[in-house]
C-alpha positions, 0 to 999 in steps of 0.5 A: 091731764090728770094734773090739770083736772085735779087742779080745776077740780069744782064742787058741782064738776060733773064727770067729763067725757074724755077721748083720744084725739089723733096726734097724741092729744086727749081731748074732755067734755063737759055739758050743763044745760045749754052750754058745752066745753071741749078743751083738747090737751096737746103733746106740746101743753098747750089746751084749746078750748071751744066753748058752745051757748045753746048750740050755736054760739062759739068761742075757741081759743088757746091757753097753756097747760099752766094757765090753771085759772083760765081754765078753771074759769072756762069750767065755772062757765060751764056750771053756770047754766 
């Protein structure tokens, strides 16, 4: 986790929220404005991720760990609101 966000790490990155998910996994949130990201990191490396517009327009999917620049695009959409 600590290695992932170092490597997404964006100027105007607000702090996450982060929590323990059952199972083993960590999950982290951010918000901007109208727009939320959750991604949940799990034992196994994968990242799920659930993206929300305005509170009720949703996206969820599923990436690897090693998928920097997915992720790091999931984060820029967040900071574009």
């Amino acid at each position: 986790a600590c290695r992932l966000l170092t490597a997404i790490e964006a100027e105007d990155l607000p702090a996450p929220q982060v929590c323990p998910v059952p199972g083993g996994g960590l999950q982290i949130e951010w918000q901007a404005k109208n727009r939320e990201l959750e991604l949940e990191l799990t034992p196994d490396g994968q990242v799920e991720f659930l993206l929300v517009l305005e509170g009720c327009h949703m996206t969820e999917g599923r990436l690897s760990i090693h998928q920097v620049e997915s992720v790091r695009s999931l984060v820029n959409w967040v900071l574009q609101a």
